[in-house]
mmCIF file of the protein (N, C-alpha, C, O) and its ligand, coordinates in Angstrom:
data_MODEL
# 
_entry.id   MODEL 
# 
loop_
_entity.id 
_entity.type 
_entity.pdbx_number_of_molecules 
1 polymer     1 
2 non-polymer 1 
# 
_entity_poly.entity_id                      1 
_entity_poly.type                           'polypeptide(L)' 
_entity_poly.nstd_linkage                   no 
_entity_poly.nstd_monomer                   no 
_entity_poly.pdbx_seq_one_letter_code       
;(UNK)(UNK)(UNK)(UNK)(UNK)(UNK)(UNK)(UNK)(UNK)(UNK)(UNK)(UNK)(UNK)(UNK)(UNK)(UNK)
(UNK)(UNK)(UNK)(UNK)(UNK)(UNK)(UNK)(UNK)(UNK)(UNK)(UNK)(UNK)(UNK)(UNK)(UNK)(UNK)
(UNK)(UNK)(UNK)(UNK)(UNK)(UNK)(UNK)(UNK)(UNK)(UNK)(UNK)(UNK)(UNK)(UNK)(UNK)(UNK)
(UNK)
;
_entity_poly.pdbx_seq_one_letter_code_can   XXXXXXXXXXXXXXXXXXXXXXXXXXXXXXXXXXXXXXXXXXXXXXXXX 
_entity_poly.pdbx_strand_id                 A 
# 
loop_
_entity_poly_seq.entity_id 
_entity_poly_seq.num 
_entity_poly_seq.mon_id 
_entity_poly_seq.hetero 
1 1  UNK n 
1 2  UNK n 
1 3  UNK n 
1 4  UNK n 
1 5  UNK n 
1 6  UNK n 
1 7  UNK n 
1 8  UNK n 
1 9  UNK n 
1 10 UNK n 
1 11 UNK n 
1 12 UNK n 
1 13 UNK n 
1 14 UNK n 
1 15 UNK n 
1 16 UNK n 
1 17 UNK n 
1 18 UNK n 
1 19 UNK n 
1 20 UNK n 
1 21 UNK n 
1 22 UNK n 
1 23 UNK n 
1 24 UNK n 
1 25 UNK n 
1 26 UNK n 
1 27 UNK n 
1 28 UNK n 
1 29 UNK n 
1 30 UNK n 
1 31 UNK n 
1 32 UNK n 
1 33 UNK n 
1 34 UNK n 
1 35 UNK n 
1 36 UNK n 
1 37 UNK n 
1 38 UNK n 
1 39 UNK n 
1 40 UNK n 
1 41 UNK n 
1 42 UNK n 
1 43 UNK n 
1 44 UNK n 
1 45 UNK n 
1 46 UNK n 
1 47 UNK n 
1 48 UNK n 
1 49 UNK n 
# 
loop_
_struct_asym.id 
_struct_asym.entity_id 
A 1 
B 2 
# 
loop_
_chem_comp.id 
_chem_comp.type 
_chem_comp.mon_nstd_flag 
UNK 'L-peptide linking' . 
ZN  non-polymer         . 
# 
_pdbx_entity_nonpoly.entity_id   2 
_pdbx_entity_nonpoly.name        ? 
_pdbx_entity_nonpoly.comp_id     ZN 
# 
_pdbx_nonpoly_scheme.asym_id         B 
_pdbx_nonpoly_scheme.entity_id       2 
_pdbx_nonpoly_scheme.mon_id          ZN 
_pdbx_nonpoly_scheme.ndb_seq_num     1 
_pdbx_nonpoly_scheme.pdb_seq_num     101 
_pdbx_nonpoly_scheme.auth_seq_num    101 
_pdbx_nonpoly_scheme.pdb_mon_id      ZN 
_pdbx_nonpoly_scheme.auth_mon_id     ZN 
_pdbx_nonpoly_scheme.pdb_strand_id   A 
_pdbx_nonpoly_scheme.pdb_ins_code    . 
# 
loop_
_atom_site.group_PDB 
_atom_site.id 
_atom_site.type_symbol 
_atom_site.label_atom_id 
_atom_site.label_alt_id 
_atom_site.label_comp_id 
_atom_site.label_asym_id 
_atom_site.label_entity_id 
_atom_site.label_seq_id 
_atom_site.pdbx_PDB_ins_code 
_atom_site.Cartn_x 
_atom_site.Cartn_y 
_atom_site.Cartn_z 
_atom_site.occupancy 
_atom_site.B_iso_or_equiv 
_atom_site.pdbx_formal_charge 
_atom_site.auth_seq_id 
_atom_site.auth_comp_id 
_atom_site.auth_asym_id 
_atom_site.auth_atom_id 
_atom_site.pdbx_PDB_model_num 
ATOM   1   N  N  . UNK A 1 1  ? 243.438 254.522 273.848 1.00 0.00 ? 1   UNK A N  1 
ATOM   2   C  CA . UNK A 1 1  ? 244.836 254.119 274.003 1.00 0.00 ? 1   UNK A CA 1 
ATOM   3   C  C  . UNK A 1 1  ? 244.959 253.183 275.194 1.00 0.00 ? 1   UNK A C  1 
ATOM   4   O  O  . UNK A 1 1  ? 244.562 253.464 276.324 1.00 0.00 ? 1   UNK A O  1 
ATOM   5   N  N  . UNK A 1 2  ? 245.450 252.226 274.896 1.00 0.00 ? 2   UNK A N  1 
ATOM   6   C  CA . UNK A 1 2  ? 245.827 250.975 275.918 1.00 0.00 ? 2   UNK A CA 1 
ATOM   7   C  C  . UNK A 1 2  ? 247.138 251.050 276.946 1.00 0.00 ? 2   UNK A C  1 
ATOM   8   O  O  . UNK A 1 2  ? 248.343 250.829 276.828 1.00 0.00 ? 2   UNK A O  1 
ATOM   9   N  N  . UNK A 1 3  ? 246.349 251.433 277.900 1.00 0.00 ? 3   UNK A N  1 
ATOM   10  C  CA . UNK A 1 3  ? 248.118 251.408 278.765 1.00 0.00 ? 3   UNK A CA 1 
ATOM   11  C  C  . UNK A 1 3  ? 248.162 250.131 279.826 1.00 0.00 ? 3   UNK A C  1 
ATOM   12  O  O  . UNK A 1 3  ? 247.298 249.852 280.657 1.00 0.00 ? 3   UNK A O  1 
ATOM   13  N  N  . UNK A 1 4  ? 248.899 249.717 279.673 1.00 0.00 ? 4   UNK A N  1 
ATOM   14  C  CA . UNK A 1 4  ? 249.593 247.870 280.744 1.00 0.00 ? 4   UNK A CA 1 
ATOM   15  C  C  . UNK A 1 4  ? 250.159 248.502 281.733 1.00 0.00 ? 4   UNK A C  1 
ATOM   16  O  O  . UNK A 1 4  ? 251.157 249.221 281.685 1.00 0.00 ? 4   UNK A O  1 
ATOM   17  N  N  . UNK A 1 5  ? 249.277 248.126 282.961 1.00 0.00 ? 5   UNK A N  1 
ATOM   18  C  CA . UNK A 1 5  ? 250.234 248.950 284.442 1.00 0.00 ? 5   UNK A CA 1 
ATOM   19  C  C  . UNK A 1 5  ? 250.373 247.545 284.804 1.00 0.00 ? 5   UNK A C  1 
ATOM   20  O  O  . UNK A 1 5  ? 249.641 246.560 284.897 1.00 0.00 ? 5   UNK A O  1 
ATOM   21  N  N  . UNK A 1 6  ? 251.955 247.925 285.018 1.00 0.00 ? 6   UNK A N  1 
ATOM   22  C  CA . UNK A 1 6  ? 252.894 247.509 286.098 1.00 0.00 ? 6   UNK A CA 1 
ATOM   23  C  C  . UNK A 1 6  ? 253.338 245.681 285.377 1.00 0.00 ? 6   UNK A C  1 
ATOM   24  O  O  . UNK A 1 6  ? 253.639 244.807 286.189 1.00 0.00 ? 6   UNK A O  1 
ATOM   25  N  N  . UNK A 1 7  ? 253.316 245.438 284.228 1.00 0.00 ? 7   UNK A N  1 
ATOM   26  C  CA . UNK A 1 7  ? 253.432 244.584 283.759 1.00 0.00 ? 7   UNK A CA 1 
ATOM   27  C  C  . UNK A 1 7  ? 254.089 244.380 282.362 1.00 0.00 ? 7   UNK A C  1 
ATOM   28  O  O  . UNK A 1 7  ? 253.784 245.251 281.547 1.00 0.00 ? 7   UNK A O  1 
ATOM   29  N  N  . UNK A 1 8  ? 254.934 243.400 281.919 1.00 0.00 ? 8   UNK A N  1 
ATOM   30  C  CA . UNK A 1 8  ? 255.914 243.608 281.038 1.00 0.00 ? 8   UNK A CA 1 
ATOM   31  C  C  . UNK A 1 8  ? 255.285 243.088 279.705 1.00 0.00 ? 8   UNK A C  1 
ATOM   32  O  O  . UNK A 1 8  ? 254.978 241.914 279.498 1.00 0.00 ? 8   UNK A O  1 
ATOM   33  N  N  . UNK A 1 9  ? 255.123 244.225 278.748 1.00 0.00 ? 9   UNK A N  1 
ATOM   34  C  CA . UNK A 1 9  ? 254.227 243.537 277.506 1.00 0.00 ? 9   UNK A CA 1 
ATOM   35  C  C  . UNK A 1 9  ? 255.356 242.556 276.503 1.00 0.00 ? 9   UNK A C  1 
ATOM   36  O  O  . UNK A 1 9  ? 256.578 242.687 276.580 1.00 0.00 ? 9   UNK A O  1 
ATOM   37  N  N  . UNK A 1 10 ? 254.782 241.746 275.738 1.00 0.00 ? 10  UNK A N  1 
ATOM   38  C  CA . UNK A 1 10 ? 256.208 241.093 275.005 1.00 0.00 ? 10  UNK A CA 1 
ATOM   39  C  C  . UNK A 1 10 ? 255.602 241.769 273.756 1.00 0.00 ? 10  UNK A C  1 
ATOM   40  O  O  . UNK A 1 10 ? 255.995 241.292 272.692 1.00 0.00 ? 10  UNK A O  1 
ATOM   41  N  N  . UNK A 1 11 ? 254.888 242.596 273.695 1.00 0.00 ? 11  UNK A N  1 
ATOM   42  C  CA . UNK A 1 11 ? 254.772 243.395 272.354 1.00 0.00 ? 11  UNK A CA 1 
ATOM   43  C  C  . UNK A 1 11 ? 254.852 244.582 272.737 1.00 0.00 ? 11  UNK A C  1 
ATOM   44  O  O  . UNK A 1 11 ? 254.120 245.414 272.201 1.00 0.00 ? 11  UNK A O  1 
ATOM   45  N  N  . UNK A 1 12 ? 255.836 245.002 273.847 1.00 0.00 ? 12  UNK A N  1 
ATOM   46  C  CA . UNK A 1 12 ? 256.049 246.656 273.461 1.00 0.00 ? 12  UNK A CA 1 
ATOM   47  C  C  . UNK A 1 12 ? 256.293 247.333 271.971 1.00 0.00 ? 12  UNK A C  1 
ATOM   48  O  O  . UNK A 1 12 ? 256.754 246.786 270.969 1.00 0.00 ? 12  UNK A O  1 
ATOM   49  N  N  . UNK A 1 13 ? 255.902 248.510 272.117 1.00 0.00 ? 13  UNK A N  1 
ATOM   50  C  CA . UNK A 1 13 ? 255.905 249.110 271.388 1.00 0.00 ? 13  UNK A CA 1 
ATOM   51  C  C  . UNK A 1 13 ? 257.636 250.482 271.331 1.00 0.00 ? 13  UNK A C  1 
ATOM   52  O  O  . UNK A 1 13 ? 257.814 251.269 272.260 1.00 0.00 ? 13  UNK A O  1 
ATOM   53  N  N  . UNK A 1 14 ? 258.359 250.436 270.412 1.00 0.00 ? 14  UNK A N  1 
ATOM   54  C  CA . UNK A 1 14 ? 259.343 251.008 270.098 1.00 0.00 ? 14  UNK A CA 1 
ATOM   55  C  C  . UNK A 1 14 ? 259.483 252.232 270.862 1.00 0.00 ? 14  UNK A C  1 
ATOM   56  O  O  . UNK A 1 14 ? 259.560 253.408 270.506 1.00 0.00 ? 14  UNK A O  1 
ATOM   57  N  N  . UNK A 1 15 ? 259.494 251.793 271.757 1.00 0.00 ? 15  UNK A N  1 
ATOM   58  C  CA . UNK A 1 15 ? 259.691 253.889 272.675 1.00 0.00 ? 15  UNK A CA 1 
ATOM   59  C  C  . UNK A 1 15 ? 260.476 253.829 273.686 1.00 0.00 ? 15  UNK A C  1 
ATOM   60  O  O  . UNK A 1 15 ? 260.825 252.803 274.270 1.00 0.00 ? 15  UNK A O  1 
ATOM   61  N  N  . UNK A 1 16 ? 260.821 255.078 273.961 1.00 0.00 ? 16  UNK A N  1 
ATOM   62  C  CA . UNK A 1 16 ? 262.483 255.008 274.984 1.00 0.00 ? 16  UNK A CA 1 
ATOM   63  C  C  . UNK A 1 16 ? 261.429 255.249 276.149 1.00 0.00 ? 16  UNK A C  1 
ATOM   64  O  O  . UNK A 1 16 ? 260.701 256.231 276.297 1.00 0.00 ? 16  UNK A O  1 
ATOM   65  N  N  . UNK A 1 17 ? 261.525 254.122 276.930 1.00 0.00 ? 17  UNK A N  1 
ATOM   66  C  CA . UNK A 1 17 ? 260.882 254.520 278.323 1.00 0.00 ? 17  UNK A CA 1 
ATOM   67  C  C  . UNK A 1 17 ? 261.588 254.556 279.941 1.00 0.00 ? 17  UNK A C  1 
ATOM   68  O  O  . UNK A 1 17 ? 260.986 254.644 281.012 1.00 0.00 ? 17  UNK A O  1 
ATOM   69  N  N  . UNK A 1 18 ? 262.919 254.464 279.718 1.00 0.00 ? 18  UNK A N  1 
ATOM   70  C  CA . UNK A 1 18 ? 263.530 254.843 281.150 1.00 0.00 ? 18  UNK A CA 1 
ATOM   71  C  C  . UNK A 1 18 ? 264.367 255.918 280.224 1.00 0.00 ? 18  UNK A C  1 
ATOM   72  O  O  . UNK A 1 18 ? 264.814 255.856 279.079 1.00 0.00 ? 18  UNK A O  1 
ATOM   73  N  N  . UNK A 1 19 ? 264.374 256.853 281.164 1.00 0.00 ? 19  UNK A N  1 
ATOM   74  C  CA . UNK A 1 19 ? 265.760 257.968 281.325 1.00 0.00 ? 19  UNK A CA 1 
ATOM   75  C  C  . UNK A 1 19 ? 266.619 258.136 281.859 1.00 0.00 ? 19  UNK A C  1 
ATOM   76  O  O  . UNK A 1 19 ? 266.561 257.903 283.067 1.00 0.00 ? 19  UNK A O  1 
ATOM   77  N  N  . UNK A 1 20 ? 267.646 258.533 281.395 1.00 0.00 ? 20  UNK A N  1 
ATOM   78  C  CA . UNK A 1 20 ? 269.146 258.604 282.917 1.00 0.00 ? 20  UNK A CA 1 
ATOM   79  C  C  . UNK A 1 20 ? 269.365 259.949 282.903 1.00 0.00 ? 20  UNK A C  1 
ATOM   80  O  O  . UNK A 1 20 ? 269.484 260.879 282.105 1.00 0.00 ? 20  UNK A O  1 
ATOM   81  N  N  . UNK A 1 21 ? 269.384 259.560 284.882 1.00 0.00 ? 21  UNK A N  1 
ATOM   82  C  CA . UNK A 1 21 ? 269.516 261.274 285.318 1.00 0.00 ? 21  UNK A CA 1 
ATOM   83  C  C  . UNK A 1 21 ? 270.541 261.670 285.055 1.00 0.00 ? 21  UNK A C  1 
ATOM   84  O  O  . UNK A 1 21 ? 270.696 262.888 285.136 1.00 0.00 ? 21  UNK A O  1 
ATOM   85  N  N  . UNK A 1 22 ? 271.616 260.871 284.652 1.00 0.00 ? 22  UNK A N  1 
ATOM   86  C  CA . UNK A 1 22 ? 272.779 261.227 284.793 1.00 0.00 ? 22  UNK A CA 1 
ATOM   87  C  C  . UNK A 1 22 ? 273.061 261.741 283.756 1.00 0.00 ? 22  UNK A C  1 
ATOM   88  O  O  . UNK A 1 22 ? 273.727 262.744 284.012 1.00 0.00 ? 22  UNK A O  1 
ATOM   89  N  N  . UNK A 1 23 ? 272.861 261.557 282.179 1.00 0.00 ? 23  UNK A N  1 
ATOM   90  C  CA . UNK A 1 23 ? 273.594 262.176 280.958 1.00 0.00 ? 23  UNK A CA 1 
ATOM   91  C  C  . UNK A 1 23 ? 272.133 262.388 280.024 1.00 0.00 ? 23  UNK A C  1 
ATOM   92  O  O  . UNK A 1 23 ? 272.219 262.748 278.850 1.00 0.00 ? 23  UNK A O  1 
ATOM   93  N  N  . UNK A 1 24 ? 270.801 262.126 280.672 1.00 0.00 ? 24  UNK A N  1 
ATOM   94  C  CA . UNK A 1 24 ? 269.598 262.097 279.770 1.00 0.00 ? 24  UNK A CA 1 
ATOM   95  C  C  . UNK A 1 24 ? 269.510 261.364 278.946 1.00 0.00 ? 24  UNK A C  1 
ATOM   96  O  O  . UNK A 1 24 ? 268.432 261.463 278.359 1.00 0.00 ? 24  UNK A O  1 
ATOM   97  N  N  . UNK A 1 25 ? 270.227 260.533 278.533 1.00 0.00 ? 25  UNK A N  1 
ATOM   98  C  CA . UNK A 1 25 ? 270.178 259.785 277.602 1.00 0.00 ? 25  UNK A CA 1 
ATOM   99  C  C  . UNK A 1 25 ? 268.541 258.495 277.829 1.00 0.00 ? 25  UNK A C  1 
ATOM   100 O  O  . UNK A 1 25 ? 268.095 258.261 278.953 1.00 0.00 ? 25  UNK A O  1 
ATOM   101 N  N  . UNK A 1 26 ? 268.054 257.990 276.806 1.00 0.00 ? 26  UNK A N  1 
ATOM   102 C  CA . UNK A 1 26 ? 266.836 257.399 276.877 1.00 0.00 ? 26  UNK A CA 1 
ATOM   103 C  C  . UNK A 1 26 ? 267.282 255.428 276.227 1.00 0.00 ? 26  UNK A C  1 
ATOM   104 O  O  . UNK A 1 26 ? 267.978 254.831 275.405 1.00 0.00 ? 26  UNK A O  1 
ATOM   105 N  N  . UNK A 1 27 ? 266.306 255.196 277.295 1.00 0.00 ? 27  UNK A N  1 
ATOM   106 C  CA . UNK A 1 27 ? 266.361 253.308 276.634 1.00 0.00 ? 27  UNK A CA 1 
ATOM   107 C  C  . UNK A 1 27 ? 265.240 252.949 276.952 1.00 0.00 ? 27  UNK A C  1 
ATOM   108 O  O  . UNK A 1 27 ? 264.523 253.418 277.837 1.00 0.00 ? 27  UNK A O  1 
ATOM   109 N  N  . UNK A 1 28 ? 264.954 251.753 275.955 1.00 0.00 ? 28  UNK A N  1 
ATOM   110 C  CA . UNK A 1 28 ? 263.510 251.337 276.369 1.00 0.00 ? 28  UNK A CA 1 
ATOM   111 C  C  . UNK A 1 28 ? 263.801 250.174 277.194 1.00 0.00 ? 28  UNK A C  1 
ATOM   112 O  O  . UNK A 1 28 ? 263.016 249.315 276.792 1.00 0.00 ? 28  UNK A O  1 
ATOM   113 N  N  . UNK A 1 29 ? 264.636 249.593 278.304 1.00 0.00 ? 29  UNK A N  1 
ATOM   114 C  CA . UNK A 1 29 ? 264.249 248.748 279.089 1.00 0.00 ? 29  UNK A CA 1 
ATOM   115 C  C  . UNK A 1 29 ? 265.468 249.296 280.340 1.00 0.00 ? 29  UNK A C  1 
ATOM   116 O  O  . UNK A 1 29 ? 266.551 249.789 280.026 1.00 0.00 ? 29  UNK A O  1 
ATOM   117 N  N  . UNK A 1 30 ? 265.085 249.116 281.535 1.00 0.00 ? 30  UNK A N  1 
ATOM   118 C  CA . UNK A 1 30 ? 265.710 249.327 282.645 1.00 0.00 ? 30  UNK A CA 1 
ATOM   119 C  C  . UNK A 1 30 ? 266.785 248.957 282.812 1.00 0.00 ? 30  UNK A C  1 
ATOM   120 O  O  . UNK A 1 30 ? 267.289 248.303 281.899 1.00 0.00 ? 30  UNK A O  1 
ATOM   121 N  N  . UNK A 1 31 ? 267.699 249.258 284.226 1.00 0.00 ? 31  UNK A N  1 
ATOM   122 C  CA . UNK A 1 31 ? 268.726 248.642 284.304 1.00 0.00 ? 31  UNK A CA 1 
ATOM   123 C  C  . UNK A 1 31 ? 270.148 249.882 284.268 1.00 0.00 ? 31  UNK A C  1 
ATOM   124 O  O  . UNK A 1 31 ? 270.342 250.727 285.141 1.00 0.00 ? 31  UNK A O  1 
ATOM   125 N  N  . UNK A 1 32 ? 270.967 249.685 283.061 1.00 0.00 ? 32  UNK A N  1 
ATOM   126 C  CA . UNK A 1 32 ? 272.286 250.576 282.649 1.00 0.00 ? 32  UNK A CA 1 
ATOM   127 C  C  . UNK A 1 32 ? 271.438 251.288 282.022 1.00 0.00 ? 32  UNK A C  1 
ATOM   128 O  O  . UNK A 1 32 ? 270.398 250.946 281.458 1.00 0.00 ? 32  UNK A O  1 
ATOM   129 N  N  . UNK A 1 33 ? 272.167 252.826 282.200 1.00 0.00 ? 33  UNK A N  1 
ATOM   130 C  CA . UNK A 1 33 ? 272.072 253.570 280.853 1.00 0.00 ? 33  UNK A CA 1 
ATOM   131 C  C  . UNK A 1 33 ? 273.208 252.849 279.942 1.00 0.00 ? 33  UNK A C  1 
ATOM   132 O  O  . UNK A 1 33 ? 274.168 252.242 280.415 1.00 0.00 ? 33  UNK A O  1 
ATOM   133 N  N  . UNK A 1 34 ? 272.892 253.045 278.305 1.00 0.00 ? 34  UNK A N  1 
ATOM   134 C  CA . UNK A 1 34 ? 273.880 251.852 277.471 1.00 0.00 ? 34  UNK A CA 1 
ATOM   135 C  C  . UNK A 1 34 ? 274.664 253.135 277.390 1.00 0.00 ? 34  UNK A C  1 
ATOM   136 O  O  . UNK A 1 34 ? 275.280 253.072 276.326 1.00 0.00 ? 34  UNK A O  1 
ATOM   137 N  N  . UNK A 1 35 ? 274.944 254.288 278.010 1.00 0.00 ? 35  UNK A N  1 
ATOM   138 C  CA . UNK A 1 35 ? 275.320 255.907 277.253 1.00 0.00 ? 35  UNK A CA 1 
ATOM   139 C  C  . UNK A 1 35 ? 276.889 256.119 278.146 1.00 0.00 ? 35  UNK A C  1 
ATOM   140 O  O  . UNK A 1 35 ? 278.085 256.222 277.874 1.00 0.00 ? 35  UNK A O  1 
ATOM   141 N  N  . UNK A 1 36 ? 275.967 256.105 279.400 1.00 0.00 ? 36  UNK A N  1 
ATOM   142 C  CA . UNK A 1 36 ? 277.013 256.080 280.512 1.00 0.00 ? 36  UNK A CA 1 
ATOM   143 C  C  . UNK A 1 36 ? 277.344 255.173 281.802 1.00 0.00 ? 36  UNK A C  1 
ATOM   144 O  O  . UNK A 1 36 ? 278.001 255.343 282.829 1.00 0.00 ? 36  UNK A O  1 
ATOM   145 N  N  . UNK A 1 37 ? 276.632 254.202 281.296 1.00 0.00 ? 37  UNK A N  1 
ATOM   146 C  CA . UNK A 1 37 ? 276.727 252.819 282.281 1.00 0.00 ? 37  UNK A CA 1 
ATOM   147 C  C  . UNK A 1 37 ? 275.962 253.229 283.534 1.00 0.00 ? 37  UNK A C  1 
ATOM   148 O  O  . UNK A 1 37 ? 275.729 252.239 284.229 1.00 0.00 ? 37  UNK A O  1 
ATOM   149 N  N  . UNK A 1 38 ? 275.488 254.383 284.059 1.00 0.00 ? 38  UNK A N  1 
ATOM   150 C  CA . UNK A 1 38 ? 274.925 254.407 285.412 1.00 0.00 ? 38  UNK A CA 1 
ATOM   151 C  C  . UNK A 1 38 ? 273.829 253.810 285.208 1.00 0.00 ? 38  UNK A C  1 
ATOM   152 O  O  . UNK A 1 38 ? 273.384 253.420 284.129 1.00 0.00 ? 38  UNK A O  1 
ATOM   153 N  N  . UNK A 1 39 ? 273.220 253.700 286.580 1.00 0.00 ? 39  UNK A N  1 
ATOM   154 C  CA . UNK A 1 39 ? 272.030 252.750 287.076 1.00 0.00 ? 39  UNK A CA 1 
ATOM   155 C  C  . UNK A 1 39 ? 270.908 253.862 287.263 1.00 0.00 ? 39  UNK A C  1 
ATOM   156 O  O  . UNK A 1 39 ? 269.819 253.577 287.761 1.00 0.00 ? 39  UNK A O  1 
ATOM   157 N  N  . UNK A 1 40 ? 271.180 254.937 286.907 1.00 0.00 ? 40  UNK A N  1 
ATOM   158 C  CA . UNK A 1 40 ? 270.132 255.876 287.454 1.00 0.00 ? 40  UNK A CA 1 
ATOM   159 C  C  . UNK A 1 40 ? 268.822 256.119 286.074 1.00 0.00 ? 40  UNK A C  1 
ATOM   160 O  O  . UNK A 1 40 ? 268.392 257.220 285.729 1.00 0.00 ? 40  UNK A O  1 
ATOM   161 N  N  . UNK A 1 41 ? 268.613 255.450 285.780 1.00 0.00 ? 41  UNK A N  1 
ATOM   162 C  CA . UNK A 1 41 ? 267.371 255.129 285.219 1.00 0.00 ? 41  UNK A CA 1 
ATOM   163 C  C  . UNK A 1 41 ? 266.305 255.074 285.472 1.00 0.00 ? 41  UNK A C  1 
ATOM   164 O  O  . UNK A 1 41 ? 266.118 254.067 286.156 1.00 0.00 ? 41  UNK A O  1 
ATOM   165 N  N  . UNK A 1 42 ? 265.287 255.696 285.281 1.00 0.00 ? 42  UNK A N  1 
ATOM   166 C  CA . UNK A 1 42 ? 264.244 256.206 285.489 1.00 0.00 ? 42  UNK A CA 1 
ATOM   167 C  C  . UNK A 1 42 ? 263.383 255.792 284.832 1.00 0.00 ? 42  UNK A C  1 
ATOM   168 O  O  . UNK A 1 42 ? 263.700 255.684 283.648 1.00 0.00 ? 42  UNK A O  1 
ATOM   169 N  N  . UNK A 1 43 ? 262.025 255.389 285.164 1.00 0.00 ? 43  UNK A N  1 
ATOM   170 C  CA . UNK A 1 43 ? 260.741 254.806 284.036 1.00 0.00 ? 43  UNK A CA 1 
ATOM   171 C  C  . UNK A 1 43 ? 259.927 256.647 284.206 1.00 0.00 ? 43  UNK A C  1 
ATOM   172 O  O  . UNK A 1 43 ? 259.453 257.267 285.158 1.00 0.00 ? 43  UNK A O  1 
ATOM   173 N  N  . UNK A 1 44 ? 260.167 257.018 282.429 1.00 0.00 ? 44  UNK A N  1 
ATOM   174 C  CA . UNK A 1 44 ? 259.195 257.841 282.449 1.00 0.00 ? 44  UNK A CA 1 
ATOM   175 C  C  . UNK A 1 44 ? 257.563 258.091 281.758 1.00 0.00 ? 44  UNK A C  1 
ATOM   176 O  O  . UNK A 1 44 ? 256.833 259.056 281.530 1.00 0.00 ? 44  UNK A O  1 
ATOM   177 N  N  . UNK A 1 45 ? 257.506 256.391 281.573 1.00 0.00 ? 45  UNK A N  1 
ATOM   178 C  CA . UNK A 1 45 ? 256.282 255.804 281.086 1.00 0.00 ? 45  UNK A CA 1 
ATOM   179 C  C  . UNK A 1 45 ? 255.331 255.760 281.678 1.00 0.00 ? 45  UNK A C  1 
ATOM   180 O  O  . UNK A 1 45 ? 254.327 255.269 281.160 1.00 0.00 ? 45  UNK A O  1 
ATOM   181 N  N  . UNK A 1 46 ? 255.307 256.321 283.136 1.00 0.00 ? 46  UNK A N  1 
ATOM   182 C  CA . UNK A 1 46 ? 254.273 256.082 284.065 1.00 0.00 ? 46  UNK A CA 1 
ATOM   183 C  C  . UNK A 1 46 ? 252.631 256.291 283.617 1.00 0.00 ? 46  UNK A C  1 
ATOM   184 O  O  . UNK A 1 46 ? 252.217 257.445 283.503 1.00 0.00 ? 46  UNK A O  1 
ATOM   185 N  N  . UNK A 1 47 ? 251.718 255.144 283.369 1.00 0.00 ? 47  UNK A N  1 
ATOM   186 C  CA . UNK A 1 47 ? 250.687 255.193 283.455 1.00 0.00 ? 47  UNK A CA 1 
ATOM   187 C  C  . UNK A 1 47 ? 249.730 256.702 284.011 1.00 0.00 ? 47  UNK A C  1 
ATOM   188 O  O  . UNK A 1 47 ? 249.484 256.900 285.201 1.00 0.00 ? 47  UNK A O  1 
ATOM   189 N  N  . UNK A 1 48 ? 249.444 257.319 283.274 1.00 0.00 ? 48  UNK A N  1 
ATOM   190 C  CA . UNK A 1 48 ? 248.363 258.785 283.928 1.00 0.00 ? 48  UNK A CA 1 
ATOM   191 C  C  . UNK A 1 48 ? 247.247 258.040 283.704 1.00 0.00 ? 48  UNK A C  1 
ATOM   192 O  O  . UNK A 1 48 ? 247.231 256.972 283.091 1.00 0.00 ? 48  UNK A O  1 
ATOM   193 N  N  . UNK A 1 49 ? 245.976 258.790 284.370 1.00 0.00 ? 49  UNK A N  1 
ATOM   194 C  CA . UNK A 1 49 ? 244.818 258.854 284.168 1.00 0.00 ? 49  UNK A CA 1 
ATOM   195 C  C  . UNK A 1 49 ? 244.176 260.013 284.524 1.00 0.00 ? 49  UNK A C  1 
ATOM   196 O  O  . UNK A 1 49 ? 242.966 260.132 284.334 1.00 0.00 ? 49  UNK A O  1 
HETATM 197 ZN ZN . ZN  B 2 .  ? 273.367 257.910 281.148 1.00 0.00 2 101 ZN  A ZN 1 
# 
C-alpha cells in the first residue's frame, strides 16, 4: 500500500480524510467542516509505519 507523506496527490483516492471535532462529521479536503462550518478539522489520514 502506497502512502504520499505530506504531499497533495491529484489522484486521491475517495476517502473522508479530515474530521471535525466539532459535530464529527468527515471531508476529504481541509479547511470548513461543509456540516457545521467550523475550522476544526482534523487530518485523520496520518501516514503510520
Ligand atoms: Zn463539523
Amino acid at each position: 500500500m502506497v502512502i504520499y507523506n505530506g504531499r497533495v496527490d491529484p489522484y486521491s483516492p475517495e476517502e473522508s480524510r479530515y474530521e471535525c471535532l466539532s459535530c464529527g462529521a468527515r471531508t476529504d479536503s481541509g479547511g470548513r467542516c461543509e456540516n457545521c462550518d467550523s475550522e476544526s478539522l482534523v487530518n485523520i489520514a496520518v501516514p503510520r509505519e
